[in-house]
Residue frames relative to the residue before (quaternion, step in Angstrom):
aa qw qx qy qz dx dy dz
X 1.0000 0.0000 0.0000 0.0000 0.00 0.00 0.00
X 0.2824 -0.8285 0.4454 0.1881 3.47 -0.77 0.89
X 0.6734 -0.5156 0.2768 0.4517 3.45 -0.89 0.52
X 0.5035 -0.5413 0.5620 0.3710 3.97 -1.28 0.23
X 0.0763 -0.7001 0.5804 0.4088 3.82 -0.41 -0.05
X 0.6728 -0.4453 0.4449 0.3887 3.38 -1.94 0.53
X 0.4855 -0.6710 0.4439 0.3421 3.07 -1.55 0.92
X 0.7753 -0.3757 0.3229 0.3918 3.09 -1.76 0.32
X 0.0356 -0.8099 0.5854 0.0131 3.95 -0.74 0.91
X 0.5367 -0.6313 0.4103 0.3808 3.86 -0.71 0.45
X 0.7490 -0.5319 0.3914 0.0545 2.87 -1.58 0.74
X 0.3826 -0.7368 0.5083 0.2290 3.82 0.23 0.92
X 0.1709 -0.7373 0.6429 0.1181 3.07 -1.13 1.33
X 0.4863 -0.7379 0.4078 0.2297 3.45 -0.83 1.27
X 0.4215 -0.7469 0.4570 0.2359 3.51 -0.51 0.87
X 0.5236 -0.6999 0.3018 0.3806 3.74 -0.38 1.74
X 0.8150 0.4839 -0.1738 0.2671 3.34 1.16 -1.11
X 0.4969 0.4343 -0.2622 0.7041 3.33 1.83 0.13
X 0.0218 -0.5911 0.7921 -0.1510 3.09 -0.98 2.09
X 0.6924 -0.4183 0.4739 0.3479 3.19 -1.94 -0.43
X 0.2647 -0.7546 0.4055 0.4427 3.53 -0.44 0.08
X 0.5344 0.3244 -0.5065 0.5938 3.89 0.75 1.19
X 0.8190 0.3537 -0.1924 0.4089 3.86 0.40 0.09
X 0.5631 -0.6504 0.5021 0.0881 3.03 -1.73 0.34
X 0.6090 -0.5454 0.3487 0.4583 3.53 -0.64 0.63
X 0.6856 0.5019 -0.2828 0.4451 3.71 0.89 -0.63
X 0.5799 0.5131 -0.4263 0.4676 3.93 1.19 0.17
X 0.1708 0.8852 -0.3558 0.2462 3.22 1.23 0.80
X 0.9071 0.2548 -0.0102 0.3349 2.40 0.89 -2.15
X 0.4119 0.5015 -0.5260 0.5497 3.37 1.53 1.26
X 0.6546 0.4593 -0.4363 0.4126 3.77 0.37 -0.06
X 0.6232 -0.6467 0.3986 0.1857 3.11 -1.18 1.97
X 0.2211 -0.6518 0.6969 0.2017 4.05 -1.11 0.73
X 0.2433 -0.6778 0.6834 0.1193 3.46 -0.90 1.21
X 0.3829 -0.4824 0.7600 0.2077 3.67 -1.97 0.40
X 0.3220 -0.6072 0.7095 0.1557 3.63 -1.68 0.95
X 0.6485 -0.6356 0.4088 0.0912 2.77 -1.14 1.19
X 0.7901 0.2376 -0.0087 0.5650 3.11 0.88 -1.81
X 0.1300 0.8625 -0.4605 -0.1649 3.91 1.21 -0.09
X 0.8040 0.2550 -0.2747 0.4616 3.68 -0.94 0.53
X 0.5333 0.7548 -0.3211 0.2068 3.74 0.96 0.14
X 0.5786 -0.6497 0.3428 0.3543 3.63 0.10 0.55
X 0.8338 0.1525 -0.3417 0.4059 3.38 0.06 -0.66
X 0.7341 -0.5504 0.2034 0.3417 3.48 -1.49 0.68
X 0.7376 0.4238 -0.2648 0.4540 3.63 0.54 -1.21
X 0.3863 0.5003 -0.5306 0.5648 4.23 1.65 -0.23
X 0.6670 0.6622 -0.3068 0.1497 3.46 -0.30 -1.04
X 0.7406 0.1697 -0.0563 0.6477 2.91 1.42 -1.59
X 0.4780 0.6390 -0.5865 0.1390 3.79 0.32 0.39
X 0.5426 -0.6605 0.4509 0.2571 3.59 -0.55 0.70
X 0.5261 -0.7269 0.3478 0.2719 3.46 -0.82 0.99
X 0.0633 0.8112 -0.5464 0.1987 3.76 -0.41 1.26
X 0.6137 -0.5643 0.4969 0.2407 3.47 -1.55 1.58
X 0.2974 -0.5658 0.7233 0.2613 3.72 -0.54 0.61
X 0.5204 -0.5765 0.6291 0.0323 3.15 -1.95 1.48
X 0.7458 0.3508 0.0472 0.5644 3.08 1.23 -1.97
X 0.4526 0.7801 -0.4290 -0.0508 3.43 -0.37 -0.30
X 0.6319 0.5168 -0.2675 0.5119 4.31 -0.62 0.26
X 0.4868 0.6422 -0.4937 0.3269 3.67 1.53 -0.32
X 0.1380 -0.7516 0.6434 -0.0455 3.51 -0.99 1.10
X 0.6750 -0.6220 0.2067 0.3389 3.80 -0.96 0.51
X 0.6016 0.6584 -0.2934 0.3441 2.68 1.85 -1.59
X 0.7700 0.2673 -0.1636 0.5558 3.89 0.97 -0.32
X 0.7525 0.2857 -0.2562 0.5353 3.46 0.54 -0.53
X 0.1679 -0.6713 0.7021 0.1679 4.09 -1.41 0.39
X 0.4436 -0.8001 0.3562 0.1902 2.93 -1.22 1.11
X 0.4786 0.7132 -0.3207 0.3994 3.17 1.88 -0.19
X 0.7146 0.5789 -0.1208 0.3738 2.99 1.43 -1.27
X 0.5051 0.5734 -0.3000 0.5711 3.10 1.87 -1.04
X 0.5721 0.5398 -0.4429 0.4303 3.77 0.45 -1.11
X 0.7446 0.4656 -0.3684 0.3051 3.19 -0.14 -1.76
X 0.6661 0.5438 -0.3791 0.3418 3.56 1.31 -1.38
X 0.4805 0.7170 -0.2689 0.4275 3.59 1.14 -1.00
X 0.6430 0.6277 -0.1335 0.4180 3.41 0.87 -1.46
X 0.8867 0.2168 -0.0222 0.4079 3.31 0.78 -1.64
X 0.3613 0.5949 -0.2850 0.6590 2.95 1.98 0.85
X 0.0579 0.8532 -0.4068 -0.3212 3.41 1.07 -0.73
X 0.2628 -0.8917 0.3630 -0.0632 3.18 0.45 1.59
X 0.0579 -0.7287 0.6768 -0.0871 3.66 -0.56 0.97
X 0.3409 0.6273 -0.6155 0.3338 3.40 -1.30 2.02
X 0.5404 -0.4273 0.6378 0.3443 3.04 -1.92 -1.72
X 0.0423 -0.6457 0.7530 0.1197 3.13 -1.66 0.24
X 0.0068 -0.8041 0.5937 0.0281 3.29 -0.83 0.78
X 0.1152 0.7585 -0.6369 -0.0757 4.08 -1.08 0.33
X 0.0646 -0.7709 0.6252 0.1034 3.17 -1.23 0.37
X 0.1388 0.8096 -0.5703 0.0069 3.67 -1.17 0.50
X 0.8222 0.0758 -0.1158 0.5521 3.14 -0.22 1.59
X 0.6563 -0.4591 0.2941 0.5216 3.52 -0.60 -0.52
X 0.5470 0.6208 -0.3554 0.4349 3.65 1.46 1.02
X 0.0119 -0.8788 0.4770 0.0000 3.80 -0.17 0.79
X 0.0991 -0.7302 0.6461 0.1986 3.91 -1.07 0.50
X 0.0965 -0.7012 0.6928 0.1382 3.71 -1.38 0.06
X 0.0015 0.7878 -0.6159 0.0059 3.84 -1.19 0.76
X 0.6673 -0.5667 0.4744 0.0924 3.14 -0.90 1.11
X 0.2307 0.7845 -0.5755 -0.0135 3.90 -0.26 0.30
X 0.0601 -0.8069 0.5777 -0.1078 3.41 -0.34 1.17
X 0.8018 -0.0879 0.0724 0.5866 3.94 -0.04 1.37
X 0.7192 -0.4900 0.2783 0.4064 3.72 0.98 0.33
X 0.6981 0.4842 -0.2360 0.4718 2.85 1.84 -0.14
X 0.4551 -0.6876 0.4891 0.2844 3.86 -0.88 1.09
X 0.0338 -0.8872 0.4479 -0.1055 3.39 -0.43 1.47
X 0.7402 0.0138 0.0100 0.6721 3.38 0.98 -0.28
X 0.0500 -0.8480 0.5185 -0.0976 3.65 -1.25 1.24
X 0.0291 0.8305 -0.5542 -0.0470 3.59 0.14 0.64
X 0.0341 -0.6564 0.7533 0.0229 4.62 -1.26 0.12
X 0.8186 -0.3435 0.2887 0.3586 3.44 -1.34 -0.21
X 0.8438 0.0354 0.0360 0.5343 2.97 0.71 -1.33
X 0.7057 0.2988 -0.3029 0.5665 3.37 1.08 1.03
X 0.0332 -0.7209 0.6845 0.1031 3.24 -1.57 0.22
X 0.7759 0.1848 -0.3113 0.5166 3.68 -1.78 0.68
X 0.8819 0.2140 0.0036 0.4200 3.16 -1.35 -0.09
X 0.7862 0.3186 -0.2284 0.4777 3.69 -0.21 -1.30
X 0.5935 0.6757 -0.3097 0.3086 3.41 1.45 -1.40
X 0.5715 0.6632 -0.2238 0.4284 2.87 1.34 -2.21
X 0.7878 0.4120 -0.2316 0.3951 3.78 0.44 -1.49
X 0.5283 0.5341 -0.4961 0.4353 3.73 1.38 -0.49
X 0.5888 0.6954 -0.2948 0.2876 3.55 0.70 -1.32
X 0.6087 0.5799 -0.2141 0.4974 3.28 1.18 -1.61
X 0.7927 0.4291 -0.1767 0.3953 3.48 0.73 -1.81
X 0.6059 0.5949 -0.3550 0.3912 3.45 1.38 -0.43
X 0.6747 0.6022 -0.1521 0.3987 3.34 1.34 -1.13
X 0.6208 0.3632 -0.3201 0.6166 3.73 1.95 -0.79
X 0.6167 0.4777 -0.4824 0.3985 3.80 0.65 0.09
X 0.7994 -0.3875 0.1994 0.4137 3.57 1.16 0.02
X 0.3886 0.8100 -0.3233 0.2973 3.41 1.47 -0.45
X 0.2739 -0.7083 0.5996 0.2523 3.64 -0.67 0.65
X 0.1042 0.7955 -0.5626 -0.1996 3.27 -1.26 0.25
X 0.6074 -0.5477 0.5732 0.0514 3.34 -1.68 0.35
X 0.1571 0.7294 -0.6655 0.0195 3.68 -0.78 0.98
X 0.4299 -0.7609 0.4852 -0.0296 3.10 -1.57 1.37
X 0.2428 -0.7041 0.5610 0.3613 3.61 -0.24 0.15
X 0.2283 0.6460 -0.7193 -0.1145 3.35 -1.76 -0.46
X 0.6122 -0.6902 0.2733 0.2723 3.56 -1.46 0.47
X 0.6158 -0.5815 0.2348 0.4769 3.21 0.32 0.88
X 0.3782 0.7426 -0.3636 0.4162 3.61 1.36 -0.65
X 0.8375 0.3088 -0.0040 0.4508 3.13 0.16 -2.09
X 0.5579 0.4015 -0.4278 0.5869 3.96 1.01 -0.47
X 0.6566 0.3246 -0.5554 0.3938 4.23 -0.09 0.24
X 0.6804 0.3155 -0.4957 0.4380 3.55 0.43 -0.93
X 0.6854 0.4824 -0.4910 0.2375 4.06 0.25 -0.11
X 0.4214 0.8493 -0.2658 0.1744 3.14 1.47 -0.22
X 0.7774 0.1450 -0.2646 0.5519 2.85 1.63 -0.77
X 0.1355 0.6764 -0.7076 0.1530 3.58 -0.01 1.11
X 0.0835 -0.6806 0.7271 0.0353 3.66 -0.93 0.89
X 0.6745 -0.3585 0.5002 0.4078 3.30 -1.72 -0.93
X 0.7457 0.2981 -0.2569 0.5376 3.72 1.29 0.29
X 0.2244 -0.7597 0.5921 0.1481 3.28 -1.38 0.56
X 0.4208 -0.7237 0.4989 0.2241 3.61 -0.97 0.95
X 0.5264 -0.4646 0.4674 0.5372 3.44 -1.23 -0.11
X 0.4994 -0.5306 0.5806 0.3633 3.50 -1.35 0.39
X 0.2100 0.6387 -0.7211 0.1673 3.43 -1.95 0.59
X 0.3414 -0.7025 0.6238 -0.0296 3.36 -0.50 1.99
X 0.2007 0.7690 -0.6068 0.0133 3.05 -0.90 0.96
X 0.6161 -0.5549 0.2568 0.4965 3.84 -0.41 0.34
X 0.6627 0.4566 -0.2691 0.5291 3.54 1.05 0.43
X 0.4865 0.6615 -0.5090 0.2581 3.44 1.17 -0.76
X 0.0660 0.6891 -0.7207 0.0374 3.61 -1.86 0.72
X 0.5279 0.3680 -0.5634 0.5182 3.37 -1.29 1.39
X 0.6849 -0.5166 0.5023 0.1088 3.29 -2.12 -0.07
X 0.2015 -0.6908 0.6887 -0.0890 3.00 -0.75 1.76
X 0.0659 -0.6404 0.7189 -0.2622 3.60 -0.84 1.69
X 0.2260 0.6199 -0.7304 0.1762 3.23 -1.57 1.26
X 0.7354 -0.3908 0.1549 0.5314 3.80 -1.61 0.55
X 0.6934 0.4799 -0.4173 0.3388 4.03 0.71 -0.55
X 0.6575 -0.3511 0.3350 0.5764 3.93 0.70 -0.56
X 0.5898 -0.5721 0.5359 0.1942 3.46 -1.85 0.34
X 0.1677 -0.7176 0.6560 0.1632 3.29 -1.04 0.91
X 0.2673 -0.6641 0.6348 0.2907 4.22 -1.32 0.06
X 0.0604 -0.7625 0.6404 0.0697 3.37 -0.77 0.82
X 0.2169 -0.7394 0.6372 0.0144 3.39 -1.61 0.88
X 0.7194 -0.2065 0.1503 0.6459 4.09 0.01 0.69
X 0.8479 -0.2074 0.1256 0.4715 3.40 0.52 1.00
X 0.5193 0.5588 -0.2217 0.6074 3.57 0.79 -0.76
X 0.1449 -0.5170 0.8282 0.1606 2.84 -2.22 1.16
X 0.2974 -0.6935 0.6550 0.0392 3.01 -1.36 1.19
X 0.7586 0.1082 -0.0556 0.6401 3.79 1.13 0.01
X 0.1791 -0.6156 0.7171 0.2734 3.26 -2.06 -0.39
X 0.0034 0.7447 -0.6654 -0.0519 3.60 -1.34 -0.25
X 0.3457 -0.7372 0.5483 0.1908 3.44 -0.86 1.47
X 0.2589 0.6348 -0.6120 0.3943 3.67 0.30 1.25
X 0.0163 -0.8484 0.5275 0.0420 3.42 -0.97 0.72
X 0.1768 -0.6047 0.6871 0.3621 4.13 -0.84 0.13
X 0.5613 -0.5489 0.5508 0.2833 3.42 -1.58 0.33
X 0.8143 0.0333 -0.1688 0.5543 3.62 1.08 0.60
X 0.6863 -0.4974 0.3648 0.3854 3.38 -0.96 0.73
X 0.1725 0.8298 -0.4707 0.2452 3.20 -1.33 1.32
X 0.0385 -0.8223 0.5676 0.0080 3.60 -0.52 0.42
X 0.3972 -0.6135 0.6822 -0.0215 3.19 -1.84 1.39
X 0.1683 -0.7957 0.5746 0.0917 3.80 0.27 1.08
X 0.3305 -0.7649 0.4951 0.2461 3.95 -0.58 0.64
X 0.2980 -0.7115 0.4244 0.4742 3.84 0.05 0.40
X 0.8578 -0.1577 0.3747 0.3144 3.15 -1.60 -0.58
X 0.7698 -0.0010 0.3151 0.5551 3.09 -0.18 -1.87
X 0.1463 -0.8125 0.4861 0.2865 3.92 0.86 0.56
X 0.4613 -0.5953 0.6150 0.2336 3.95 -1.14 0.93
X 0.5316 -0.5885 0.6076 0.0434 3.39 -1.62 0.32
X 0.1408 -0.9036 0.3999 0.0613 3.10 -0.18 1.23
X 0.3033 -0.8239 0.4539 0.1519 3.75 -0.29 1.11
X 0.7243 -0.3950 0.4048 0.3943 3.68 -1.10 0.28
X 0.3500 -0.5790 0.6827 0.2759 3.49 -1.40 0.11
X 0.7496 -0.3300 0.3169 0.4782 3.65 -1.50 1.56
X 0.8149 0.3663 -0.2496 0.3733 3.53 -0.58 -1.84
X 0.8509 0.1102 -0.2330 0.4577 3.64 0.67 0.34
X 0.8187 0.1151 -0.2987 0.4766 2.94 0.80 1.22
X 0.3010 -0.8759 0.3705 0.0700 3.43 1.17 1.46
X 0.7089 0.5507 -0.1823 0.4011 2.63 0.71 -1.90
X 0.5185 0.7018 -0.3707 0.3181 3.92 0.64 -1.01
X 0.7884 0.5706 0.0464 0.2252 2.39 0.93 -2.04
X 0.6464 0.5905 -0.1926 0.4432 3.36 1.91 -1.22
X 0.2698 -0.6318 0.6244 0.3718 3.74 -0.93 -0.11
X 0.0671 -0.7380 0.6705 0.0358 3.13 -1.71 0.55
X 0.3301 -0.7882 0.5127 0.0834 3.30 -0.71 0.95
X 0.6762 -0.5758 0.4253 0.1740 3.64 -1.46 0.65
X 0.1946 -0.8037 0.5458 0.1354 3.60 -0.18 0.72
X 0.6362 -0.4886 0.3848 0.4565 3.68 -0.74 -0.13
X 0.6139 0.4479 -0.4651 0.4540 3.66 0.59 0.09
X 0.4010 0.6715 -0.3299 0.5286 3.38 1.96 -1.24
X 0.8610 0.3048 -0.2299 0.3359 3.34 -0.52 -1.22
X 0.5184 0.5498 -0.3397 0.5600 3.78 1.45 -0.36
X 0.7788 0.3916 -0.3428 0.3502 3.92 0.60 -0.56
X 0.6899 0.3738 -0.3055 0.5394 3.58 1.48 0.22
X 0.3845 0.6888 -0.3528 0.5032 3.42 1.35 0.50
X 0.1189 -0.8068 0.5745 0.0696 3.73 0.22 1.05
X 0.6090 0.4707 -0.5206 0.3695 3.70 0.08 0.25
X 0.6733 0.6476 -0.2513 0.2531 3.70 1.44 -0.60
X 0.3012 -0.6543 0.4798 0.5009 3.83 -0.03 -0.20
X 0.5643 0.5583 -0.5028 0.3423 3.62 0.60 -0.22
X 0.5957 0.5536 -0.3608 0.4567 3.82 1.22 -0.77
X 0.3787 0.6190 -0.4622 0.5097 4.25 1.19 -0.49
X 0.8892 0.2946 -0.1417 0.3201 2.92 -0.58 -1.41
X 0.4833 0.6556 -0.3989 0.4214 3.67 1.43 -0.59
X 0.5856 0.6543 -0.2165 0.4267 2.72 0.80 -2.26
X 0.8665 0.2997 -0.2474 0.3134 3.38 -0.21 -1.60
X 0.7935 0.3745 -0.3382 0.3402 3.74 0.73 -0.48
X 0.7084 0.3526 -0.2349 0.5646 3.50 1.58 0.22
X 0.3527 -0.7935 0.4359 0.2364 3.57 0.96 0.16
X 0.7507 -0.1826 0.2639 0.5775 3.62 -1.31 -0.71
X 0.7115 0.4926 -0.4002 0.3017 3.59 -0.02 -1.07
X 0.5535 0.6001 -0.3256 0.4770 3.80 1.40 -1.04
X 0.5910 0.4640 -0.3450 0.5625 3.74 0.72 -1.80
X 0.7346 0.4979 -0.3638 0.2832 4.00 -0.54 -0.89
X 0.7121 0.4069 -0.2877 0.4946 3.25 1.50 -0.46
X 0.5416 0.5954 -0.4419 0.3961 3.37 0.98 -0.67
X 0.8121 0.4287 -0.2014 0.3409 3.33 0.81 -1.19
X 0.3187 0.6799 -0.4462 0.4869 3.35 1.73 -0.03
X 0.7283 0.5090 -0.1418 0.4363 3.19 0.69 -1.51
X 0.4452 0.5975 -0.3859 0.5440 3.74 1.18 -0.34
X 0.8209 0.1839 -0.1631 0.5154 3.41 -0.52 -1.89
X 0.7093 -0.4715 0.4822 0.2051 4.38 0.12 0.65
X 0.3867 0.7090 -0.4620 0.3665 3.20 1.40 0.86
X 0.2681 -0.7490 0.5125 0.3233 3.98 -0.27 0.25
X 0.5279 -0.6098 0.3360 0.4864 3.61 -0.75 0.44
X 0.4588 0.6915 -0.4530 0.3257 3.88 0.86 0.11
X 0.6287 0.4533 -0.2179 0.5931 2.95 1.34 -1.89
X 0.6697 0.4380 -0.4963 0.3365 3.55 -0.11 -0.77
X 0.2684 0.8353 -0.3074 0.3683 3.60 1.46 -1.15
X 0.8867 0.2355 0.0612 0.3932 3.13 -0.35 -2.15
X 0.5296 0.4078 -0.3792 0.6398 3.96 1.09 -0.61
X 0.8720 0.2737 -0.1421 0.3801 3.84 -0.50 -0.24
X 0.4178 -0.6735 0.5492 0.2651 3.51 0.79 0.35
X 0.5198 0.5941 -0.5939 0.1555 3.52 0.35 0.00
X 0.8288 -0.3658 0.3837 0.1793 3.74 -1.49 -0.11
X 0.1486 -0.8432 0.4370 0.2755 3.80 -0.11 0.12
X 0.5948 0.5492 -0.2458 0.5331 3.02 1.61 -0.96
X 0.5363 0.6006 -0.3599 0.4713 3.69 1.53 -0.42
X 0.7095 0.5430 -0.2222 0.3904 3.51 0.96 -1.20
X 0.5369 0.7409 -0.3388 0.2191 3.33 0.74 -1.64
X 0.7620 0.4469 -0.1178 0.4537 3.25 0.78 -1.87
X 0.6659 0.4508 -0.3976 0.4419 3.59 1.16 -0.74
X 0.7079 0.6225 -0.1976 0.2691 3.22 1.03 -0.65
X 0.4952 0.5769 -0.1858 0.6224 3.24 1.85 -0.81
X 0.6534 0.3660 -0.3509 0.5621 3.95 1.03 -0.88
X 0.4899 0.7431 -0.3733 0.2615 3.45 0.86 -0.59
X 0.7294 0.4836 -0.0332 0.4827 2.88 1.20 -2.19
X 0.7318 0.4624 -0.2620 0.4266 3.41 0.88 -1.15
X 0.4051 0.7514 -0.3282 0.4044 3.34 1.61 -0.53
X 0.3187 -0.7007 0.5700 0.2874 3.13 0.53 -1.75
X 0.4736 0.6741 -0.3882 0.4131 3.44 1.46 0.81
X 0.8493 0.1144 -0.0151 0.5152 3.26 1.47 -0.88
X 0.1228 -0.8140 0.5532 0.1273 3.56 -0.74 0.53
X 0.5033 -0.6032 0.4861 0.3828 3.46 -1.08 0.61
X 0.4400 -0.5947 0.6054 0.2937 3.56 -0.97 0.95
C-alpha cells in the first residue's frame, strides 16, 4: 500500500526583506514550492522533509536487514529518507550519499533518534525510503533540535524557517520554499561535509570499544614484514587504515567519524580482524 500524500498546504510568503544574495524578491517566481511531507509533526527535521514517492516502501525485518539495506543505500550513494512509524511513535533519518546523517523521533534527535528508528523497525515497524536530490538532503542535513539566529551570508546553506514558511538555501540562494513553519524565526546551518551518524553504545557496543594490536597485529602493518604482503593483499588499504586506527586508540566509531568510512563496512573487517588474531579487545 502506498503512502497518502500530505494534503495540499499554502504557499510561503517570501519575506520582502530576505532576498538571495544574487537576487531579488521577484526571482521567486521560478523557485519550486515544495509540500511537507510530515506537516504538523513535532520533531524538527519530520517537519521540513519535502514530500517524496517512496522508492522503497513495506520493507519489514522479517525479510529485509537494515544494515544490509543501509550498506545497499551506501553503495548506490543514495540521497533521501527513511521513515517508520508504529503506533503513535515515529523515527525519520536523513540519507545523505548512502550515508545516515541527520535523525530526528519525538523525543530524540541524532544518534538516539537513529537507534529509535533501528528499534522501531525490529519491533515490527514498516519502513519507507524516499528519494530527494542530493541538493535538498545537504541543506537538510543540518536540521538538529535547535535553530540559530539567521544571518545570510553569500555562502549561507541549510534552512531558514519562521511563523510564515521555510526557505532552502544553497551558497546563498533559495533554491526552494516549503509551507512548514517554526513559531519563530530561525535557521538550521547545513555543515560542510555532513558527518555520519553512528549508533548509540546499547546498539552498537562493539563500535564503541578500543582494541589493541597483538604481535601478529603489529607485524600486519609493518611494511618491512612478509606478514604485511599478504595482509596488504587480502584486505587492501581499507584493512591497513583500521589496524592503525586501532594502533593510535581510536575506537571504530571514532575511526568511523575522522574517515567517513562505514560501520556496516567495518563490522565484518573487524570481527575477521579479531578472529584472525590481529586484534584484541582492550
Amino acid at each position: 500500500m502506498r503512502l497518502a500524500p500530505s494534503p495540499e498546504a499554502p504557499s510561503p510568503t517570501p519575506d520582502p526583506a530576505i532576498q538571495t544574495a544574487g537576487g531579488s524578491e521577484g526571482d521567486f517566481a521560478a523557485i519550486p514550492e515544495l509540500r511537507p511531507m510530515y506537516p504538523g509533526v513535532s520533531p524538527f527535521l519530520a517537519r521540513f522533509l519535502p514530500h517524496s514517492e517512496p522508492t522503497y516502501q513495506g520493507l519489514h525485518s522479517a525479510f529485509c536487514d537494515l544494515h544490509a539495506f543501509l550498506k545497499y543505500l551506501h553503495g548506490l550513494g543514495w540521497h533521501g529518507y527513511l521513515a517508520v512509524s508504529l503506533g503513535d511513535q515515529a523515527a525519520y533519518v536523513l540519507v545523505y550519499e548512502g550515508r545516515t546523517v541527520a535523525a530526528a523521533a519525538v523525543n530524540a534527535s541524532g544518534e538516539q533518534a537513529l537507534g529509535e528508528l533501528l528499534g522501531l523497525y525490529q519491533e515490527g515497524a514498516a519502513l519507507s525510503a524516499h528519494p530527494l536530490p542530493a541538493t535538498y538532503a545537504h541543506i537538510l542535513s543540518g536540521v538538529g533540535s535547535r535553530a540559530w539566529k539567521f544571518n545570510l551570508t553569500p555562502d549561507f546553506t541549510g534552512l531558514h524557517a519562521q511563523p510564515g514558511g521555510a526557505l532552502l538555501y544553497s551558497r546563498g540562494e533559495v533554491v526552494a520554499t516549503l509551507p512548514a513553519t517554526l513559531p519563530y524565526e530561525g535557521a538550521f546551518p547545513a555543515p560542510l561535509r555532513p558527518q555520519t551518524l553512528i549508533l548509540p553504545r546499547s546498539l552498537a557496543g562493539w563500535a564503541h570499544h578500543t582494541y589493541g594490536l597483538t604481535l601478529r597485529g603489529r607485524d600486519a602493518v609493518n611494511p618491512i614484514t612478509d606478514i604485511f604482503l599478504n595482509f596488504r593483499t587480502q584486505y587492501g588499504a581499507p584493512g591497513i587504515e583500521l589496524m592503525r586506527a586501532a594502533a593510535q586508540g581510536l575506537t571504530p566509531a571514532e575511526y568511523a567519524m575522522r574517515s567517513d568510512a562505514a560501520l556496516h563496512d567495518l563490522e565484518p573487517l573487524l570481527q575477521e580482524f579479531l578472529k584472525a588474531g590481529y586484534l584484541r579487545e582492550v
